[in-house]
KEPAMI-26484 format. One record per residue (C-alpha): residue in one letter; x, y, z. Coordinates in Angstrom, 3 decimals. Layout:
# KEPAMI-26484
marnu type:A | east:X | north:Y | up:Z
...
This chain:
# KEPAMI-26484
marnu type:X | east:-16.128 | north:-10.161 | up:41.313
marnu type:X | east:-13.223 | north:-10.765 | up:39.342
marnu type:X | east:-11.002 | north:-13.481 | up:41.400
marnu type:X | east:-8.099 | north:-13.212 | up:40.292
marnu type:X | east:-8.314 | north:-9.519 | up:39.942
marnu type:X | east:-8.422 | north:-9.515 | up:44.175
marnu type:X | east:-4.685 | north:-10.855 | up:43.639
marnu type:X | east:-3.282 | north:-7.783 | up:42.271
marnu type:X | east:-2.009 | north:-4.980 | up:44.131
marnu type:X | east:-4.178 | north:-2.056 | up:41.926
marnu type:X | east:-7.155 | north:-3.798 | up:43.455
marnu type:X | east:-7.133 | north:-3.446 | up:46.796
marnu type:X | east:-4.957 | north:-0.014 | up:46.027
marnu type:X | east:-8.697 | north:1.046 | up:45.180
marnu type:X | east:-9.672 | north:-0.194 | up:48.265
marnu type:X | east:-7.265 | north:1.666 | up:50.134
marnu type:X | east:-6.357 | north:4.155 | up:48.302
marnu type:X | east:-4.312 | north:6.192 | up:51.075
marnu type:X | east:-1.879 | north:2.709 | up:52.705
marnu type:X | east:0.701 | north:1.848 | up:50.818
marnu type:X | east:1.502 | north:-1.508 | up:49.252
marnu type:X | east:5.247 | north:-2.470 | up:48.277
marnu type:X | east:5.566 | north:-5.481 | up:46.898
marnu type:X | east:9.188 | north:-5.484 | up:47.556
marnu type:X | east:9.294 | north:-3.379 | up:51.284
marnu type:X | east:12.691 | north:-4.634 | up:52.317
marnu type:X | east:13.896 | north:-1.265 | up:52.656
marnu type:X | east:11.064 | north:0.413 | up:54.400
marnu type:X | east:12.565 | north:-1.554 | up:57.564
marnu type:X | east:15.244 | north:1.021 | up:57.951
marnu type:X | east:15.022 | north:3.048 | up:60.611
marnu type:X | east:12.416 | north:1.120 | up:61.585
marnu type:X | east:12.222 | north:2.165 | up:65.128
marnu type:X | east:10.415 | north:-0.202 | up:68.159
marnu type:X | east:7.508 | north:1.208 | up:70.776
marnu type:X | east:9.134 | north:3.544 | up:72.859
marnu type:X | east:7.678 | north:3.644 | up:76.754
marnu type:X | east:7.467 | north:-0.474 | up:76.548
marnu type:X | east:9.110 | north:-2.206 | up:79.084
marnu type:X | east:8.432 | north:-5.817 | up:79.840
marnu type:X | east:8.063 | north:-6.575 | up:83.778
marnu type:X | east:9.059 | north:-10.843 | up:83.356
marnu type:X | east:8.224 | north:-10.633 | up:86.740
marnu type:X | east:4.780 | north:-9.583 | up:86.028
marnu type:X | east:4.003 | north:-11.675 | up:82.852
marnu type:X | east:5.528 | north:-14.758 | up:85.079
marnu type:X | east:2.783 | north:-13.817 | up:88.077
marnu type:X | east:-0.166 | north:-12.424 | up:85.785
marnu type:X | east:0.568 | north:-14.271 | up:82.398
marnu type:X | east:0.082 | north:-10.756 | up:80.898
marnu type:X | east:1.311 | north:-7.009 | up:80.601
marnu type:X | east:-0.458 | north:-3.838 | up:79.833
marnu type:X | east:1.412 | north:-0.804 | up:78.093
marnu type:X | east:-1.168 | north:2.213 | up:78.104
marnu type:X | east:-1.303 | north:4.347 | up:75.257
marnu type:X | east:2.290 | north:3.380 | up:73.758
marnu type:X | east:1.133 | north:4.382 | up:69.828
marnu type:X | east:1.723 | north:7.309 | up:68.208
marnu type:X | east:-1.090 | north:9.596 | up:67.402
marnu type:X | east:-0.061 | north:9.506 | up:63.267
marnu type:X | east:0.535 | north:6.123 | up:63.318
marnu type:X | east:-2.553 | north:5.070 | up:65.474
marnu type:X | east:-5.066 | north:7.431 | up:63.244
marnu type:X | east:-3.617 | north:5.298 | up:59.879
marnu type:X | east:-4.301 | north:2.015 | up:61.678
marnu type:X | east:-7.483 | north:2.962 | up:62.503
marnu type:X | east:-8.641 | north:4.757 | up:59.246
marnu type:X | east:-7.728 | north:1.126 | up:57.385
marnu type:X | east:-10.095 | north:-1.092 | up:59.452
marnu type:X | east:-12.560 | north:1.740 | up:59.726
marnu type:X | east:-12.223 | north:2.136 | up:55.434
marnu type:X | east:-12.061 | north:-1.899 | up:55.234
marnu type:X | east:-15.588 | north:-2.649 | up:57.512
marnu type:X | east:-17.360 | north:-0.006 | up:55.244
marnu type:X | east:-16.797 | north:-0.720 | up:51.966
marnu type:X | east:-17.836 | north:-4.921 | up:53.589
marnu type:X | east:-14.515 | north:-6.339 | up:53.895
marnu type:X | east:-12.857 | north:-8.273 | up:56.890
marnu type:X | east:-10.403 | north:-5.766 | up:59.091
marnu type:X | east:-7.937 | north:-8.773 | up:58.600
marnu type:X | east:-7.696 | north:-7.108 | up:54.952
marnu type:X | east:-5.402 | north:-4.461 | up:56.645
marnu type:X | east:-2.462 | north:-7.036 | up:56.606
marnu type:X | east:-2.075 | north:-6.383 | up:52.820
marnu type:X | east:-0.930 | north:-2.691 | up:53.557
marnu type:X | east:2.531 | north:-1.686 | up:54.534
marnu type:X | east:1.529 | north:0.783 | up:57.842
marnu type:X | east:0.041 | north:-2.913 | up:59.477
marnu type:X | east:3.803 | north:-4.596 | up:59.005
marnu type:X | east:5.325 | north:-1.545 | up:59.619
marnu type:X | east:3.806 | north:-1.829 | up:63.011
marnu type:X | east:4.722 | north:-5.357 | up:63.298
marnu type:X | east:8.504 | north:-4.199 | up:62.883
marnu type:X | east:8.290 | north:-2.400 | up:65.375
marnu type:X | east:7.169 | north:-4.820 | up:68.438
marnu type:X | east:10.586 | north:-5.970 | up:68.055
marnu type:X | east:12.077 | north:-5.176 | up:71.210
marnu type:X | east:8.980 | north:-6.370 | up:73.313
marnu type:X | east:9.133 | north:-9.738 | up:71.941
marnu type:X | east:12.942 | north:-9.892 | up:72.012
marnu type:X | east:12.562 | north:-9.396 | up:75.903
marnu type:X | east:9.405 | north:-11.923 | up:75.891
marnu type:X | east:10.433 | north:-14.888 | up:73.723
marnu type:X | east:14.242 | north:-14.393 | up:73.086
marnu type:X | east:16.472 | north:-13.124 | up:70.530
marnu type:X | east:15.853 | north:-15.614 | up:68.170
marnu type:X | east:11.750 | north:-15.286 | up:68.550
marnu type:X | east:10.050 | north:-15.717 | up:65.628
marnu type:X | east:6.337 | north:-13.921 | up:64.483
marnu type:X | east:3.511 | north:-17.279 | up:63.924
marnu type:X | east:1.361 | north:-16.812 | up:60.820
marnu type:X | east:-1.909 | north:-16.284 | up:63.392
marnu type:X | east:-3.261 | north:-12.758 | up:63.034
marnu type:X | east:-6.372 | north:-11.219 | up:63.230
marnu type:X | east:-7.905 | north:-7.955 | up:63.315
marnu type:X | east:-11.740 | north:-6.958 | up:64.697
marnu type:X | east:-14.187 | north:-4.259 | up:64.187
marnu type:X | east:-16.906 | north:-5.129 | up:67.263
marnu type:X | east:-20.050 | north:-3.025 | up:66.263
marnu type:X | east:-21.802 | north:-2.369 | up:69.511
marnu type:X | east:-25.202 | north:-1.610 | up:67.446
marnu type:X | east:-25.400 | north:-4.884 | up:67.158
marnu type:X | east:-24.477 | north:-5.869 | up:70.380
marnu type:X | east:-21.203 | north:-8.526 | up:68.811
marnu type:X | east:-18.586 | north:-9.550 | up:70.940
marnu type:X | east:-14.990 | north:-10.591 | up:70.311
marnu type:X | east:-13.575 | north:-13.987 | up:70.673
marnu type:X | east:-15.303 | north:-16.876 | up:72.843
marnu type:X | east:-13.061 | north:-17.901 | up:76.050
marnu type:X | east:-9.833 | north:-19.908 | up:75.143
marnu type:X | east:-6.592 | north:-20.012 | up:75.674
marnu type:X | east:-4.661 | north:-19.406 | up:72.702
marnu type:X | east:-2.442 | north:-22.683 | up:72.650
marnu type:X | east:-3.148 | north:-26.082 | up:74.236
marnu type:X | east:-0.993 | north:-27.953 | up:76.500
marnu type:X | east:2.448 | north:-26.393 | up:78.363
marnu type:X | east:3.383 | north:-23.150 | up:76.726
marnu type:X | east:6.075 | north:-21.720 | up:79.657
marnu type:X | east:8.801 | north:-22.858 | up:80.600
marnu type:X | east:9.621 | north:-23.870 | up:84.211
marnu type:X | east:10.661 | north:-20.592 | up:84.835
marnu type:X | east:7.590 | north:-19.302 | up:83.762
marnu type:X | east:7.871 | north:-17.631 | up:81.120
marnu type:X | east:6.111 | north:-17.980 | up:78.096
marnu type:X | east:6.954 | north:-20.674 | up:74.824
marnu type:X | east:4.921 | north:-18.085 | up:72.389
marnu type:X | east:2.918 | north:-14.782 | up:73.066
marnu type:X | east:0.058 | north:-12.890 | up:71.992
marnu type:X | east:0.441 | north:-9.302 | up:71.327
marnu type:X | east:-2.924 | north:-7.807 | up:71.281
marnu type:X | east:-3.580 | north:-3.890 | up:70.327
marnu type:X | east:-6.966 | north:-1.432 | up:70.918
marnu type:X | east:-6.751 | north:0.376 | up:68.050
marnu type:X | east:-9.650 | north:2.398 | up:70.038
marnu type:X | east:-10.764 | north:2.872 | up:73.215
marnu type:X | east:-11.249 | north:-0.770 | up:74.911
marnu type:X | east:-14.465 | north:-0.691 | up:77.668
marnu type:X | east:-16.635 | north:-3.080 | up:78.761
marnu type:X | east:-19.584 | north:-1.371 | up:76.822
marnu type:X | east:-17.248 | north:-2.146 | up:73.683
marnu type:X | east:-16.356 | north:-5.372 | up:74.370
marnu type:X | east:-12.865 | north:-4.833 | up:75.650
marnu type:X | east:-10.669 | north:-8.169 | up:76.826
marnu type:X | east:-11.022 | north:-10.150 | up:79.765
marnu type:X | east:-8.264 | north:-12.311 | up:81.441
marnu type:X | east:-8.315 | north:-14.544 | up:84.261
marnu type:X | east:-4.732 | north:-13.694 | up:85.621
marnu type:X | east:-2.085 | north:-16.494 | up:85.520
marnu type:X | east:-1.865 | north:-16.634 | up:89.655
marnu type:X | east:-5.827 | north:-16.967 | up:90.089
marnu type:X | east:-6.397 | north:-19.538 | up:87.256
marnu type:X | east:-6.523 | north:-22.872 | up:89.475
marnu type:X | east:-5.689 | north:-24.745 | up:86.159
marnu type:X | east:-2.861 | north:-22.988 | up:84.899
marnu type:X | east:-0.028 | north:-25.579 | up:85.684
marnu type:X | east:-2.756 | north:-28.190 | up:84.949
marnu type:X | east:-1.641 | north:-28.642 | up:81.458
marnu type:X | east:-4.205 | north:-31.488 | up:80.157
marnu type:X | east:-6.934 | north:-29.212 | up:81.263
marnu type:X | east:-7.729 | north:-26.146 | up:79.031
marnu type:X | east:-10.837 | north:-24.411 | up:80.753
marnu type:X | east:-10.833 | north:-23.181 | up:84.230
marnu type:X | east:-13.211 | north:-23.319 | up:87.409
marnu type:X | east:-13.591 | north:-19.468 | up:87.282
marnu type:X | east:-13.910 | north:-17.318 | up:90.471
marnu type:X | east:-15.833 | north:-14.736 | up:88.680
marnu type:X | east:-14.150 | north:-12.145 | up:91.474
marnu type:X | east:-11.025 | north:-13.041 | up:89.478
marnu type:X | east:-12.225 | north:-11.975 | up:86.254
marnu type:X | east:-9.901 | north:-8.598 | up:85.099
marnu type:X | east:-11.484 | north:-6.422 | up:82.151
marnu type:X | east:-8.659 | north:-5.404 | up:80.725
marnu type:X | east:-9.895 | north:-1.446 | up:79.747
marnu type:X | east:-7.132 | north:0.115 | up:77.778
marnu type:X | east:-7.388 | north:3.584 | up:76.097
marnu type:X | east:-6.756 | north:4.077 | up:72.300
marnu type:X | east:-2.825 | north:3.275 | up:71.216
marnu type:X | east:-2.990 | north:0.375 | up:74.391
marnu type:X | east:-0.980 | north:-2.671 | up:73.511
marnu type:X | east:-0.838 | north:-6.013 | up:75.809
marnu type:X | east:1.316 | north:-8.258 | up:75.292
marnu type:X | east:0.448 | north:-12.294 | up:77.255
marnu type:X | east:1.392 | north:-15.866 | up:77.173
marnu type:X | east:-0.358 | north:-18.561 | up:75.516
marnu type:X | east:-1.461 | north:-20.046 | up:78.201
marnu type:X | east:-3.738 | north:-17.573 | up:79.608
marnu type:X | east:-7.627 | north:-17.755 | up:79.197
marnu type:X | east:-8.668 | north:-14.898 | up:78.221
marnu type:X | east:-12.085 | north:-13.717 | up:76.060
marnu type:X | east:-13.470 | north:-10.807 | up:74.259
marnu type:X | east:-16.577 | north:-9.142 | up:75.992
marnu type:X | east:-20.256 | north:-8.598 | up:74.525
marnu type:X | east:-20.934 | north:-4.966 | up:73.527
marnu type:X | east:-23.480 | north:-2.900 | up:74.542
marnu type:X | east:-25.451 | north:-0.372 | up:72.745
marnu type:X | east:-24.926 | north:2.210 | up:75.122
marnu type:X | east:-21.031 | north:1.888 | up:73.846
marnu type:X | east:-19.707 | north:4.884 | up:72.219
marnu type:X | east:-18.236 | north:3.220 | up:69.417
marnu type:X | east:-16.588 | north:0.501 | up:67.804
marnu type:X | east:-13.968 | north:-1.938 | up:69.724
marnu type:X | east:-11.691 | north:-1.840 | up:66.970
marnu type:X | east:-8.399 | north:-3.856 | up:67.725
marnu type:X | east:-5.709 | north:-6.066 | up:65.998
marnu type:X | east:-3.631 | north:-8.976 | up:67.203
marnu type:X | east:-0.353 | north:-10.707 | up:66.407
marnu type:X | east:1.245 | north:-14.060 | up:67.305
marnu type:X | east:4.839 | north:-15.061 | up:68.148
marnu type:X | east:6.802 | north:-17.798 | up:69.578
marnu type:X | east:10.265 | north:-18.700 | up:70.750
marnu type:X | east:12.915 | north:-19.945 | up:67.866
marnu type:X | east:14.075 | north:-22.744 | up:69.621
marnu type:X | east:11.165 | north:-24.843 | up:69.479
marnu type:X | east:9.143 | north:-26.386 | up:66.511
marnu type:X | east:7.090 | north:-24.273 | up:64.565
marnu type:X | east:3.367 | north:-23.851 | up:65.990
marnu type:X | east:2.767 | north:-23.164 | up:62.640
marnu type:X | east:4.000 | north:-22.661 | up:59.700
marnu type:X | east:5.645 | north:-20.552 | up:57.795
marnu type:X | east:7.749 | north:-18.678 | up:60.491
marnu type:X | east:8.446 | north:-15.172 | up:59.768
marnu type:X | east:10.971 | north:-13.016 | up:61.146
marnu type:X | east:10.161 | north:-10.640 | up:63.770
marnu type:X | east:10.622 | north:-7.613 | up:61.112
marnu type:X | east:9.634 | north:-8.344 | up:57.667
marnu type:X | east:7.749 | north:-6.544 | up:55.022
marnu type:X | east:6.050 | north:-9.828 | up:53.011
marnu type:X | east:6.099 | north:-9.371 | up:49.628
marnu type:X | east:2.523 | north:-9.070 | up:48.379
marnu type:X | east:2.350 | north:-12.247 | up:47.153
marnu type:X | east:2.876 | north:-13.488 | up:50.791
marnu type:X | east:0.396 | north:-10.876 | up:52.383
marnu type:X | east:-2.123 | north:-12.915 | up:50.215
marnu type:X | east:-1.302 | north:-16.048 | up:51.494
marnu type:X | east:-1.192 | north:-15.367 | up:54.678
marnu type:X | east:-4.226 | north:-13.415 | up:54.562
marnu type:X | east:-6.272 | north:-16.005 | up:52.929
marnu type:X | east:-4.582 | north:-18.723 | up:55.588
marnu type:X | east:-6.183 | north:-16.496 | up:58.669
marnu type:X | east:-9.507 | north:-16.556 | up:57.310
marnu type:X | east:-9.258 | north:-20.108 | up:56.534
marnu type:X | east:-8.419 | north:-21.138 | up:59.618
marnu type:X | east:-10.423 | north:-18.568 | up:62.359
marnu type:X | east:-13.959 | north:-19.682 | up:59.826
marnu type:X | east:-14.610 | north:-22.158 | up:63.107
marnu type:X | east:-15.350 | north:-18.967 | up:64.813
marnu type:X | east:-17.652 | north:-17.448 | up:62.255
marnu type:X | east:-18.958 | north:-19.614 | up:59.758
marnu type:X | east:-17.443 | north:-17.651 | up:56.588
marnu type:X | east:-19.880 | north:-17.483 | up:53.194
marnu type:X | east:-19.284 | north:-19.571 | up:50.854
marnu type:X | east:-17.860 | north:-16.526 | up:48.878
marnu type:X | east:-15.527 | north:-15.671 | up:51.421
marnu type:X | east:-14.151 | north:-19.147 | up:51.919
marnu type:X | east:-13.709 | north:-19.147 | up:47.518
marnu type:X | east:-11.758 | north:-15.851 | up:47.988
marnu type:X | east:-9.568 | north:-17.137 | up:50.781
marnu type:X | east:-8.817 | north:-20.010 | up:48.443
marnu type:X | east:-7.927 | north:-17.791 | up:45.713
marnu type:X | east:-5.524 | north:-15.826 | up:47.759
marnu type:X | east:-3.845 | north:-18.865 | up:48.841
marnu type:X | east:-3.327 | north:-20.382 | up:45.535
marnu type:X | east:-0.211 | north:-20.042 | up:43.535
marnu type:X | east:-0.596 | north:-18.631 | up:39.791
């Protein structure tokens, strides 16, 4: 493979050959419009430390955000690839309003992203248990310093390895800020089933974990997830985007490359992959 041909934009047109990329999308924000049917409850992301908005996509829009992590995972490419196609930001644009009413007016979207394809033929699971953030992410009030927005792209189950949360008021350790993993009543444990077009939106602070599949599953947990945080605090990380922006493509790359840079602890990346990463990273 060509390396520095992965940093042009007829490349991974090839790949994709049906999702757009603009490498100046400035303009595809108009009209832009935010998830209708979403309507944050801070009274129930204060008590739960998350919300669930059932089948908020749109058919159209849902069928091209699945078809590009479906097209990505079969031609052997990470779903986080999607993030260098306009429908993915376009999508992005439009969580506006939920974050607005999360994290403020002035909220910003972290460069943490990530996007899964959780094949239950081979029986793979999602993300470990964690909590997203270390240390106090609410504020006294409750609510939340920086959020997770987390989407099933498909059907969520617990065959497919859908989420699993242990809610805010029946963590024993939540306020317990120098301690990150909790005594679990397992009678506390919520799988979080969602169907297709499902978005959830929680704090930081909550533990939360992706499940193990099962074979019996019908298909794929396919799902992609987005970071944000408040503007009036320092940056979690760096650089701070916008809630709606359209990257240029030089950007997509970056931030691409940074994701699979910094989520290898969680999968031990080829050494081909990690080169690649580099490559999208550096400048020239």
């Amino acid at each position: 493979m060509n390396l520095q041909e992965i940093k042009t934009i007829a490349f991974w047109q090839r790949v994709l050959p049906g999702h757009r990329i603009s490498d100046n999308a400035t303009s595809l924000l108009a009209g832009q419009r935010s998830l209708s049917k979403v309507r944050l409850s801070s009274q129930t992301l204060i008590a739960e430390g998350y919300q669930q908005f059932d089948g908020v996509i749109d058919d159209n829009v849902l069928a091209v955000l699945q078809s590009g992590v479906n097209q990505l995972h079969d031609q052997g490419w990470l779903p986080v690839f999607a993030m260098l196609y306009d429908p993915y930001w376009a999508f992005v644009a439009s969580l506006r309003d939920l974050i607005v009413a999360s994290l403020g007016d002035d909220a910003k979207m972290l460069p943490d992203f990530w996007a899964w394809y959780v094949n239950p033929k081979e029986q793979q699971a999602g993300w470990a248990p964690h909590r997203d953030k270390p240390g106090k992410m609410i504020l006294d009030d409750g609510m939340p310093l920086s959020a997770t927005v987390w989407v099933a792209l498909t059907e969520a189950t617990p065959l497919n390895g859908c989420m699993y949360v242990l809610p805010a008021d029946r963590d024993p350790n939540y306020l317990d800020f120098e301690n990150n993993v909790p005594e679990i009543d397992l009678q506390s444990v919520r799988a979080l089933s969602a169907p297709a077009g499902s978005v959830f939106i929680w704090n930081q602070r909550i533990f939360h974990w992706g499940g193990k599949s099962s074979a019996r599953a019908i298909e794929p947990r396919l799902s992609i997830a987005f970071e944000f945080q408040r503007g009036d605090i320092d940056p979690l990380n760096q650089p701070l985007m916008p809630l709606q922006i359209f990257p240029d493509f030089n950007l997509r790359l970056k931030l691409v490359g940074k994701q699979i840079l910094q989520y290898n602890h969680m999968y031990s990346y080829s050494d081909e992959l990690i080169q690649i990463a580099e490559t999208l990273l550096a400048d020239g």
